[in-house]
Backbone as CSV, one residue per row, in Angstrom:
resi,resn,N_x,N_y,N_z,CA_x,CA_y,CA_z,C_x,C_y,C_z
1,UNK,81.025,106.120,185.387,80.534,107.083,184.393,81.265,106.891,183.071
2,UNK,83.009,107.085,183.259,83.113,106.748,182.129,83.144,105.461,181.496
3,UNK,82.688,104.601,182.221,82.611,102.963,181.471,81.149,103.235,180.283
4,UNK,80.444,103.733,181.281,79.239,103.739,180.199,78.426,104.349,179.010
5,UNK,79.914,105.446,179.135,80.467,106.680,177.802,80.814,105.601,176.737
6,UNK,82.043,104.908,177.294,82.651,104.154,176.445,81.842,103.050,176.007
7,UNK,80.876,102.245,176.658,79.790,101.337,176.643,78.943,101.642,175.461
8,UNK,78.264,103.177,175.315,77.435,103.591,174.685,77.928,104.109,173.531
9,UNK,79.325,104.441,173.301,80.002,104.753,172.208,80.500,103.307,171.457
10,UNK,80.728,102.367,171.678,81.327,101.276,171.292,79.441,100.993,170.510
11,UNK,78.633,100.868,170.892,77.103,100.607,170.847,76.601,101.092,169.266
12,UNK,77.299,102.577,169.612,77.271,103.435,168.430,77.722,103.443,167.552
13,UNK,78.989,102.916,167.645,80.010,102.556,166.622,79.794,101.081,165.824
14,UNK,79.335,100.380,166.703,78.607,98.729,166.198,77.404,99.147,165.259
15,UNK,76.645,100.195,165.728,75.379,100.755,164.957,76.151,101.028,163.570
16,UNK,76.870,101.929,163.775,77.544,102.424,162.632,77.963,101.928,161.426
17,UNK,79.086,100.761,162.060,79.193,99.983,161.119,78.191,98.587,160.101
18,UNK,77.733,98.353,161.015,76.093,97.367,160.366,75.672,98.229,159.019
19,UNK,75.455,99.591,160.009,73.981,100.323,158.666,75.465,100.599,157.563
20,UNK,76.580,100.979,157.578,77.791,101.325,156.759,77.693,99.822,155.863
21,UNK,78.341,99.277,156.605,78.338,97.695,155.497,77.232,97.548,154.594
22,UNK,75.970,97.557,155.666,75.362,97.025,154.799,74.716,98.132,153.598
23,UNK,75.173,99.226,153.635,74.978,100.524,152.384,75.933,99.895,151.439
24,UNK,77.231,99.263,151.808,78.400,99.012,150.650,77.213,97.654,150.163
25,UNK,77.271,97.092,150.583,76.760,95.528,150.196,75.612,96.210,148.934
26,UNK,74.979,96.903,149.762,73.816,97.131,148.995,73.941,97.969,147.372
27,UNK,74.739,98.786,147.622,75.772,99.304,146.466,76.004,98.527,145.795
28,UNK,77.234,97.529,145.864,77.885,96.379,145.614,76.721,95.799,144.950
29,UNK,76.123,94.987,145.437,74.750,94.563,144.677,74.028,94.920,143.306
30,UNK,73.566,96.391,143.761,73.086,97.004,142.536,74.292,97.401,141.296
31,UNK,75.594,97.654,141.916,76.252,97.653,140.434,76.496,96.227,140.087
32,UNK,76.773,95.346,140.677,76.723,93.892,140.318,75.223,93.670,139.050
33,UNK,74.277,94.392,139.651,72.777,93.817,138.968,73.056,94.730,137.805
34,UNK,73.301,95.810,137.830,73.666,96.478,136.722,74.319,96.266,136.085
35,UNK,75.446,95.612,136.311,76.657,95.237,135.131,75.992,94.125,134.370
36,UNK,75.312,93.117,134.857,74.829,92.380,134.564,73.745,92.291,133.177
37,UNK,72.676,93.544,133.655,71.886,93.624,133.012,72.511,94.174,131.557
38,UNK,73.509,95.032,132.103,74.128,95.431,130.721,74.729,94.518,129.846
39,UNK,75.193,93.133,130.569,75.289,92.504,130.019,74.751,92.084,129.111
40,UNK,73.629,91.248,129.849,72.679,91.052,128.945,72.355,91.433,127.811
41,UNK,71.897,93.354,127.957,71.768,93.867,126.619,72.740,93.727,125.977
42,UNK,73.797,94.195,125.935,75.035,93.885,125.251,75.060,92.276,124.540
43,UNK,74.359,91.265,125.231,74.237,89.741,124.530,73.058,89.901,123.659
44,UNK,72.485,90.455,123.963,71.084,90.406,123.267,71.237,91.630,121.858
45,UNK,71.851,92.524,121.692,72.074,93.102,120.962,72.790,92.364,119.779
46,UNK,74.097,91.720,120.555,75.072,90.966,119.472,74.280,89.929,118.512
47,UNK,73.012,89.249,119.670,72.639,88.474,119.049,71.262,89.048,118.172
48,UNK,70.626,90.021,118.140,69.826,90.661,117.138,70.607,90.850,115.955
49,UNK,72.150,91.973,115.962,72.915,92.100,115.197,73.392,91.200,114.573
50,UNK,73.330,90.410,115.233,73.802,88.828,114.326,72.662,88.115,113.245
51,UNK,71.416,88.046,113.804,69.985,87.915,113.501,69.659,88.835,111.688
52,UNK,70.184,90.208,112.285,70.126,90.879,110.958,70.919,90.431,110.200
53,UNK,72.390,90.644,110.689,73.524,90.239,109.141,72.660,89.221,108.557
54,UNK,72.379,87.881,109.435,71.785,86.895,108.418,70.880,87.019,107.707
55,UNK,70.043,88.216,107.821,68.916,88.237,107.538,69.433,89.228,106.161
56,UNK,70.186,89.998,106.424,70.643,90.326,105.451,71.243,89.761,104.192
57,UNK,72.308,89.183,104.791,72.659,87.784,103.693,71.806,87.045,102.950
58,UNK,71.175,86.763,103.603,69.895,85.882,102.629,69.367,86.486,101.628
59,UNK,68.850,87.897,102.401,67.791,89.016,101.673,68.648,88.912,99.998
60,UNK,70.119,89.532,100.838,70.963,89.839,99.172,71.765,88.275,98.284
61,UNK,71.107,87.230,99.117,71.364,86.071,98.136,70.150,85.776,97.439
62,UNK,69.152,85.614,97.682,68.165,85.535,97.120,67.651,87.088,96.399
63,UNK,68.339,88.001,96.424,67.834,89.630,95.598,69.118,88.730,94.141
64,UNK,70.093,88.558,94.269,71.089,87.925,93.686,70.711,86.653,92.528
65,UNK,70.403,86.063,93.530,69.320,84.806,92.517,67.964,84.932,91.757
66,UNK,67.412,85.939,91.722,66.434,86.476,91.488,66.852,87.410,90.297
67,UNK,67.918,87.759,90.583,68.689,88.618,89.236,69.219,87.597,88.070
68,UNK,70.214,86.750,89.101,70.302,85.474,88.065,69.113,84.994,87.255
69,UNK,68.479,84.643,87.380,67.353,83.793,86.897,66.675,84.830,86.051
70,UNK,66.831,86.133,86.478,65.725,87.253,85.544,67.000,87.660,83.855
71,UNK,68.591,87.416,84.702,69.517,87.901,83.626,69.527,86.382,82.478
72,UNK,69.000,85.391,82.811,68.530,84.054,82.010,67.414,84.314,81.263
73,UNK,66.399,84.842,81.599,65.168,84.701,80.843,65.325,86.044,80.075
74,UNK,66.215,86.790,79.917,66.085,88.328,79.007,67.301,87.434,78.152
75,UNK,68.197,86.806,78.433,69.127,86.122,77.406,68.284,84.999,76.658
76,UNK,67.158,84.545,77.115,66.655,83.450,76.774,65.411,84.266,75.131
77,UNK,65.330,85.622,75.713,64.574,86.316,75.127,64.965,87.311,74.029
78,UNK,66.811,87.367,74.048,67.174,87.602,72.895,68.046,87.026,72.027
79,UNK,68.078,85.501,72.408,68.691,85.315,71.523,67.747,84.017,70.708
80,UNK,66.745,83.715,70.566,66.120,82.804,69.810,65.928,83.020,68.539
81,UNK,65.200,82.101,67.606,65.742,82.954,66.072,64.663,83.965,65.918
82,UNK,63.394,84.235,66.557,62.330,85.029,66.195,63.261,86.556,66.087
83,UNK,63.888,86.906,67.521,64.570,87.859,67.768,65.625,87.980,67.077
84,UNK,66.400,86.741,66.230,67.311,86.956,65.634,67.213,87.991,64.701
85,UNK,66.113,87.304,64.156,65.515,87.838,62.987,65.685,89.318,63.266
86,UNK,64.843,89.772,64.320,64.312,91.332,64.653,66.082,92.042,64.433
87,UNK,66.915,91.437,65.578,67.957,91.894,65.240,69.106,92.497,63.767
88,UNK,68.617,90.920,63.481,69.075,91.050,61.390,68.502,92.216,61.168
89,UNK,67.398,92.264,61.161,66.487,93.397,60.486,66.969,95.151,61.055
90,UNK,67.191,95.137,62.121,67.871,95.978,62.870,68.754,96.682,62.333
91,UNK,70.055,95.123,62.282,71.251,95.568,61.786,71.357,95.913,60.341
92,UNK,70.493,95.701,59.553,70.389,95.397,57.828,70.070,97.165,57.941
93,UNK,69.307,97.298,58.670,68.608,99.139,58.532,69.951,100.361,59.111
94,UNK,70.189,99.838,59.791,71.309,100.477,60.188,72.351,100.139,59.307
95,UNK,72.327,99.857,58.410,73.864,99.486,57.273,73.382,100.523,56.319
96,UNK,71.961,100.150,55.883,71.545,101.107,54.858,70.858,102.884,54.851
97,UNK,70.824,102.686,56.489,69.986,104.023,57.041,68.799,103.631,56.218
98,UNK,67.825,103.006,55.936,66.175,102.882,55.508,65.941,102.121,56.317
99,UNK,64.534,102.066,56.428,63.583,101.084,57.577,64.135,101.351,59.118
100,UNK,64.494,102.303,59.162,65.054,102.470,60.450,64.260,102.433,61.779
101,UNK,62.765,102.149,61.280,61.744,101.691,62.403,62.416,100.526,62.784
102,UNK,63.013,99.484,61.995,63.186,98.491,62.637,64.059,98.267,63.308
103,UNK,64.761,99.438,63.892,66.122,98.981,65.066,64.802,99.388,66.463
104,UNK,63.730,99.788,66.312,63.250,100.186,67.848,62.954,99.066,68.657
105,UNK,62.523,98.093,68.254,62.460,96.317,68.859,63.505,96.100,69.815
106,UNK,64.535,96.671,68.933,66.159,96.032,69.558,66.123,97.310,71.124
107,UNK,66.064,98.257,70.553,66.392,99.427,71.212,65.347,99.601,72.751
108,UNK,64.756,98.862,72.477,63.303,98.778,73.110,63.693,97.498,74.348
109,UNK,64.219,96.471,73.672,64.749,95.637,74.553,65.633,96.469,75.467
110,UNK,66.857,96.998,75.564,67.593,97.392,76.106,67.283,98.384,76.740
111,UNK,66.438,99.221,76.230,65.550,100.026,77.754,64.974,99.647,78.383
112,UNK,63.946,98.408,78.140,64.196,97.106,79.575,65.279,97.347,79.987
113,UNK,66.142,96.551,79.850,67.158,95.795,80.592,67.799,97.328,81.556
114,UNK,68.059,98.608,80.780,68.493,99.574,81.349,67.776,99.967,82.909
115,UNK,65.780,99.886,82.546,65.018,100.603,84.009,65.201,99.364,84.913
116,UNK,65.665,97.688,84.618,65.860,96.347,85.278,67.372,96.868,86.269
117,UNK,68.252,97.835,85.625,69.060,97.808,85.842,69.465,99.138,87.087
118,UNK,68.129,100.037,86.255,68.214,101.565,87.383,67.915,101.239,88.550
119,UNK,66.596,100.250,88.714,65.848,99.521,89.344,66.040,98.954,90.970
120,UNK,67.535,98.163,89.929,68.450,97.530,91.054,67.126,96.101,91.036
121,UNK,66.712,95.741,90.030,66.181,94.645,90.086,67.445,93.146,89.204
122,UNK,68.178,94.121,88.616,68.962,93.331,87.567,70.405,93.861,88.035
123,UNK,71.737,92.950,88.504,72.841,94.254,88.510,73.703,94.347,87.211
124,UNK,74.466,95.442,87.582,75.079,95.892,86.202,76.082,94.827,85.576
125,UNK,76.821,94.181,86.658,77.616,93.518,86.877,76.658,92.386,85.436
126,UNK,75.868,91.652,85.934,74.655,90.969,84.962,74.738,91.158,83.682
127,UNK,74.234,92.673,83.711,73.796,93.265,82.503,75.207,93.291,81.762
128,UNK,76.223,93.937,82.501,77.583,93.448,81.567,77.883,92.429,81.100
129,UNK,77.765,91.078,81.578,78.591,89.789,81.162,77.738,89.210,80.090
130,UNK,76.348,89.401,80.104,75.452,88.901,79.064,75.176,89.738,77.761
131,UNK,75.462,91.182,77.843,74.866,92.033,76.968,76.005,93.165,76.322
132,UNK,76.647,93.198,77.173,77.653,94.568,76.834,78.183,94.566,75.225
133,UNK,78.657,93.546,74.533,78.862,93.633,73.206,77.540,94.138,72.019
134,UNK,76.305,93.828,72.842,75.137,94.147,71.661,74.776,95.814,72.243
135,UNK,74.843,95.962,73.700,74.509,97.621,73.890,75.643,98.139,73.362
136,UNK,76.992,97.937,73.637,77.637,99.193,73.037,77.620,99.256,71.422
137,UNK,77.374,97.646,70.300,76.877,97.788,69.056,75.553,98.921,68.984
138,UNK,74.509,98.868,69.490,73.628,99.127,68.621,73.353,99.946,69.470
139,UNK,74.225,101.118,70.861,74.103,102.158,70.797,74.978,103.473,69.511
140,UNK,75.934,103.150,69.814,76.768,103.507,69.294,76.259,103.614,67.603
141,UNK,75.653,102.335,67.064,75.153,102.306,65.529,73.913,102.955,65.627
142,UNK,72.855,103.243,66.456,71.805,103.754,66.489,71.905,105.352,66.384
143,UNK,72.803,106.082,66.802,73.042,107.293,67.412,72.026,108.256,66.810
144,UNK,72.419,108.093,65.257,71.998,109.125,64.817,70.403,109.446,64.655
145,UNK,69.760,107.659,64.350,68.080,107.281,64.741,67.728,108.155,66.231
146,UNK,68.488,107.814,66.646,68.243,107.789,68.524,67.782,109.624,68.383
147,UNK,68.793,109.951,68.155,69.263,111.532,68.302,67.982,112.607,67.381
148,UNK,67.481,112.103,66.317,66.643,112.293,65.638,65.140,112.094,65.676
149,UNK,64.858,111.152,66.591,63.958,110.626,67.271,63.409,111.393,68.887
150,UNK,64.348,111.710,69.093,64.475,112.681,70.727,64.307,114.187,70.224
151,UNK,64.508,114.691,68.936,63.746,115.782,68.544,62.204,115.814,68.719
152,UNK,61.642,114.917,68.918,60.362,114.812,69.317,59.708,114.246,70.503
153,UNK,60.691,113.580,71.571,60.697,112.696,72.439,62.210,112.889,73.234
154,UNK,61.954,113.914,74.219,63.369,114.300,74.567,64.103,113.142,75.154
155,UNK,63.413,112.003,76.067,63.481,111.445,77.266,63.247,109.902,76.099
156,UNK,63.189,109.680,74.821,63.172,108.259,74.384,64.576,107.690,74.606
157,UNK,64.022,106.558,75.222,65.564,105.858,75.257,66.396,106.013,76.383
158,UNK,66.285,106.611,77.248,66.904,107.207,78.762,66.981,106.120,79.420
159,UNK,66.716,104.994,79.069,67.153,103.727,80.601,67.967,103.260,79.035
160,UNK,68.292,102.902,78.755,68.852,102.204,77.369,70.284,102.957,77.654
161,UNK,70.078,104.800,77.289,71.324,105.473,76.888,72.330,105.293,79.261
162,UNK,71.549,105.183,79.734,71.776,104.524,81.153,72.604,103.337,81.213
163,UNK,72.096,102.652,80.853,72.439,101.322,79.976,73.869,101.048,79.724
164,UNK,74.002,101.458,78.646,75.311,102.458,78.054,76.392,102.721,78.445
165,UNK,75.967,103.788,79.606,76.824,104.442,80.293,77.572,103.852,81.807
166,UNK,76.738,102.454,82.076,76.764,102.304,83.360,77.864,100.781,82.570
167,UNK,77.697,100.312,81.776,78.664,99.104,80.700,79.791,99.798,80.645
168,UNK,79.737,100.355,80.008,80.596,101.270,79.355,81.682,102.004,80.881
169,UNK,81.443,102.223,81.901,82.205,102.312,82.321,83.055,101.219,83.274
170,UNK,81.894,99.873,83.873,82.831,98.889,83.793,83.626,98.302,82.557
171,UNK,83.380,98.237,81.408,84.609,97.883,80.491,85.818,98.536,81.213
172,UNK,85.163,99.829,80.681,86.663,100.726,81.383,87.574,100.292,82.544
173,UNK,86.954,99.916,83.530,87.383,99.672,84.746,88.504,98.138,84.574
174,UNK,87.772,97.365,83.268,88.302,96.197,83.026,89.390,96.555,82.261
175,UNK,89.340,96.989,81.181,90.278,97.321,80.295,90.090,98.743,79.683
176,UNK,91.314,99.193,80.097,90.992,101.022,79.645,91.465,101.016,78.325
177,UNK,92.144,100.228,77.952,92.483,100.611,76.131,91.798,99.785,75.680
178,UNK,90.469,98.853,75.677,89.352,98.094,75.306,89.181,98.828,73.853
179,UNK,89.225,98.142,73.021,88.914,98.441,71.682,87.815,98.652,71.416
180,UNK,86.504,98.184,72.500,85.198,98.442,72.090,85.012,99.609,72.926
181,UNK,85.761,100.291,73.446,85.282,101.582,73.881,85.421,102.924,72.721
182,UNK,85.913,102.192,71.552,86.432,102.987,70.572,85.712,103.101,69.207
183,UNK,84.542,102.157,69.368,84.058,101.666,68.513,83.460,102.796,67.819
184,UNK,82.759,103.970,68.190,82.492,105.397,67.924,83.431,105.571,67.044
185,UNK,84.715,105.642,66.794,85.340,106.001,65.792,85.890,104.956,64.906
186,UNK,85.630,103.814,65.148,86.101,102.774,63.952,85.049,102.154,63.388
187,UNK,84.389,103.069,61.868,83.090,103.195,61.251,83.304,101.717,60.727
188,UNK,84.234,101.110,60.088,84.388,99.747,59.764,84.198,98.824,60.421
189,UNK,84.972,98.713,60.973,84.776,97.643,62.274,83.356,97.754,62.875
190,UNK,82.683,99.015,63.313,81.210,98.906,63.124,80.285,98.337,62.167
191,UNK,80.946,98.433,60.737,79.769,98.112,59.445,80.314,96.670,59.803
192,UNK,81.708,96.020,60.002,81.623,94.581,60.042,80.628,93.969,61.358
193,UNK,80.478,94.196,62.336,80.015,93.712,63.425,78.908,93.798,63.211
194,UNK,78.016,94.981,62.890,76.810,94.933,62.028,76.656,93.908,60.890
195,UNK,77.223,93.409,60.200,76.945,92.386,59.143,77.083,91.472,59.714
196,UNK,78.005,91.020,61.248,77.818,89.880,62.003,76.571,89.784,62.467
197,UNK,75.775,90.342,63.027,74.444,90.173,63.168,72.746,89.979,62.266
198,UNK,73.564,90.219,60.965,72.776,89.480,60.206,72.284,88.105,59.341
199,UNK,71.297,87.554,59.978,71.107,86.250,59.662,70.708,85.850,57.960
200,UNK,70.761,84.622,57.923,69.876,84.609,56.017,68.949,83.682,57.005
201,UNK,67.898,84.707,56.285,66.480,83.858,56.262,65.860,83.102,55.289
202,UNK,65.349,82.186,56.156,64.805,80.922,55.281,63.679,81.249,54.283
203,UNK,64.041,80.600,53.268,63.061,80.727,52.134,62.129,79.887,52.422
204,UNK,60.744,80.189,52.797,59.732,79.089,52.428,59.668,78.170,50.881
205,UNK,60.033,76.795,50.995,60.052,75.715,50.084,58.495,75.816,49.498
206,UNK,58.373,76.023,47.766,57.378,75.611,47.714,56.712,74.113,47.283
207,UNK,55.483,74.283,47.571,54.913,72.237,47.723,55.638,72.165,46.478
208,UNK,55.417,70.745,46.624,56.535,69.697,45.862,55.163,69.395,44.741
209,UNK,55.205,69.552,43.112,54.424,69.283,42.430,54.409,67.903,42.222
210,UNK,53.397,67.132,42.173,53.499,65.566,42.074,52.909,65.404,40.415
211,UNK,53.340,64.610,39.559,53.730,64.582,38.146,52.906,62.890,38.189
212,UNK,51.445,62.926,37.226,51.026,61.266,37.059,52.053,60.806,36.320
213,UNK,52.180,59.005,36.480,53.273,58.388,36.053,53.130,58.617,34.891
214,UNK,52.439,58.530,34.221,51.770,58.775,33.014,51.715,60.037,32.249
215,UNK,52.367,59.502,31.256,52.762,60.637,30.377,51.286,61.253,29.555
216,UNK,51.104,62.274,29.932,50.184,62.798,29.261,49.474,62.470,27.725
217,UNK,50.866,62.705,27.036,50.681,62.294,26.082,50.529,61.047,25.022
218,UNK,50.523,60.271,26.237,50.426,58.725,25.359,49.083,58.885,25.419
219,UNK,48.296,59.634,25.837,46.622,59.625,24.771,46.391,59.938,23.411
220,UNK,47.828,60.599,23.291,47.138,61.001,21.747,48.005,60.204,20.630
């Protein structure tokens, strides 16, 4: 009797352990498959994340080169002599306060370059290294046009006076005792820099009179 207690318990206990193991195994397994898979995502993530940075990089080398090439063709566009001219004319009106229509050309440019700049099509960084000596001139010399003009037009000039403000504080950042941040109060040094921008324009030559060899007067 009792052999076959012990017979049938040993039986039970063999049962036991099989279905036991094989629950660990099976456990074992699935966190194995699980760690795994997490793996995976975890690889596959790094490598999307990786996918973007580059994609990013590019995006902002070519947003970069695209600025380059746009901060070339607005330099290409003010400094030829047509524009010189406009400029002269600019600066000549602003010396004398008359014709003061003719600083809006200039002024007009630079509110381009200012909404290029709100835009984030152009960066400031750009707009500083090519321009910053003519915006803080011919804001600063414009003021009082500007200011007089916005009595009727509250909002004229708002990417320009942007402009301005966004230069104007990298100088700062470059040099805080920058002499051209001062330029507002050194009316001279304004009227000279203004007369630097004025060109002499060419006189049209007139035709060349051609004279017969012949003296007129040996007819008579």
């Amino acid at each position: 009797m009792t052999d076959h207690i012990l017979s049938a318990l040993t039986v039970l206990t063999d049962e036991f352990m099989t279905d036991h193991t094989l629950s660990v195994l099976t456990a074992w397994a699935t966190s194995v498959a699980a760690l795994a898979a997490a793996a995976g995502v975890c690889v596959s993530w790094r490598g999307i994340a990786k996918q973007n940075a580059q994609a990013n990089a590019s995006r902002e080398d070519f947003k970069l080169s695209l600025a380059a090439d746009l901060s070339m063709k607005l330099d290409d566009r003010f400094n030829p002599e047509d524009f010189r001219q406009t400029r002269s004319h600019a600066a000549q009106a602003l010396l004398s306060g008359q014709k003061l229509v003719d600083t809006e050309d200039v002024f007009d440019f630079f509110e381009t370059v200012g909404l290029l700049v709100r835009t984030g099509a152009l960066t400031k960084e750009l707009a500083y290294s090519f321009f910053y000596h003519w915006i803080n001139l011919y804001w600063v010399a414009g003021q009082g046009y500007i200011q007089e003009k916005r009595k009727v037009a509250k909002s004229l000039w708002e990417d320009f006076e942007y402009l301005y403000n966004i230069v104007q504080q990298l100088e700062r950042m470059k040099d805080a005792d920058s002499e051209d941040l001062k330029l507002a109060e050194q009316p001279q040094r304004l009227r000279t820099l203004l007369n630097e921008e004025i060109v002499e324009e060419e006189i049209p030559l007139h035709p060349t009179v051609k004279f017969s060899k012949t003296d007129p007067m040996d007819n008579h």
